[in-house]
C-alpha positions as CSV (number, residue, x, y, z in Angstrom):
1,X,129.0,59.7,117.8
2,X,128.9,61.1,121.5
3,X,126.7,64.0,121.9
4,X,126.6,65.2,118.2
5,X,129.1,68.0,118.1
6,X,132.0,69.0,116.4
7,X,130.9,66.4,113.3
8,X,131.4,68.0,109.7
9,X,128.2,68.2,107.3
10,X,129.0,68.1,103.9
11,X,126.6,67.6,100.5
12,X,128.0,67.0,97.2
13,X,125.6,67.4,93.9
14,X,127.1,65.5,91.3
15,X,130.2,65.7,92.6
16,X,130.5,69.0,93.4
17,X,130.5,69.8,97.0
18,X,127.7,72.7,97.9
19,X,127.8,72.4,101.1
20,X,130.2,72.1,104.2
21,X,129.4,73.1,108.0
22,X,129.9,71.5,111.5
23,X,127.7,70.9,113.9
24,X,129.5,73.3,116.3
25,X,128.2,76.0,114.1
26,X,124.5,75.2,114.6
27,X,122.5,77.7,116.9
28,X,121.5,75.3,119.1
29,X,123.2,72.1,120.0
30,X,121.7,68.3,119.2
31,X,121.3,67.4,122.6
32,X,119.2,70.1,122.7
33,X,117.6,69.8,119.2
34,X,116.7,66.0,120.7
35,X,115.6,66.8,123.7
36,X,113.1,69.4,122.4
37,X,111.6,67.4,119.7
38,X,111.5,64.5,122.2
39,X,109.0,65.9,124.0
40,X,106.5,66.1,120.7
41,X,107.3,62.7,119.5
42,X,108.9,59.2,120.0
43,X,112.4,59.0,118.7
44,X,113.5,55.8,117.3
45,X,117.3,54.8,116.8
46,X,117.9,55.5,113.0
47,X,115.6,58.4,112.8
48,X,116.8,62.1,111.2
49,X,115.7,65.6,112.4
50,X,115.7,67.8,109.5
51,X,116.4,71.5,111.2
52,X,117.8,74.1,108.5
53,X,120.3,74.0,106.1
54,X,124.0,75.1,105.9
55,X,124.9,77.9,103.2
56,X,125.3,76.8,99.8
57,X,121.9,75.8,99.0
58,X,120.9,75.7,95.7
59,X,118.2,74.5,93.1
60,X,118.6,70.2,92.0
61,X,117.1,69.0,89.1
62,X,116.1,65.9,87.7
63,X,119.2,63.3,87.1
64,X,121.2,65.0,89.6
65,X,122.6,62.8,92.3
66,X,123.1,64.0,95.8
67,X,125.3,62.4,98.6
68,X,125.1,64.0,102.0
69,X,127.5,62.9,104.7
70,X,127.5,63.2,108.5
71,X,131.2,62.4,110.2
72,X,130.9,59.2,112.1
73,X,127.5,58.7,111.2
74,X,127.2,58.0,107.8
75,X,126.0,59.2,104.1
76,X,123.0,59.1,102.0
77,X,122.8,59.0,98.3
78,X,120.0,59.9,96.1
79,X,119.1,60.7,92.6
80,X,116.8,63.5,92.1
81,X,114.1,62.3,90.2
82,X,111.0,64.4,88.2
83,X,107.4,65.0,89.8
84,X,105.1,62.0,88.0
């Protein structure tokens, strides 16, 4: 993955892509993202800094299903579920 630029962001809700960006576009670089939070906690391999969003956000209800994808890192899939 190298330093964490240049990779695409993209989330898709039920299919339907909602979101697209790259990490070149981000104010502030990851180095620099993980170098400041560093300094507040412990970083473990595997762990995600959530930082802002790209455009495109929108409302998910219940049943939807999400899959968010990082280039050369990997996706995530979830079904949104109801409050219990």
């Amino acid at each position: 993955m190298g330093d964490g630029s240049g990779l695409e962001l993209t989330l898709e809700v039920n299919g339907e892509r909602r979101q697209h960006a790259n990490t070149s576009s981000m104010l502030r670089s990851v180095a620099s993202l993980v170098a400041h939070a560093s300094r507040f906690m412990t970083l473990e391999r595997g762990d995600l800094l959530f930082t802002g969003t790209p455009a495109g956000v929108g409302p998910v209800r219940p049943g939807d299903r999400l899959l968010a994808r990082i280039e050369r890192v990997g996706s995530l899939s979830v079904v949104v579920e109801a409050e219990s």
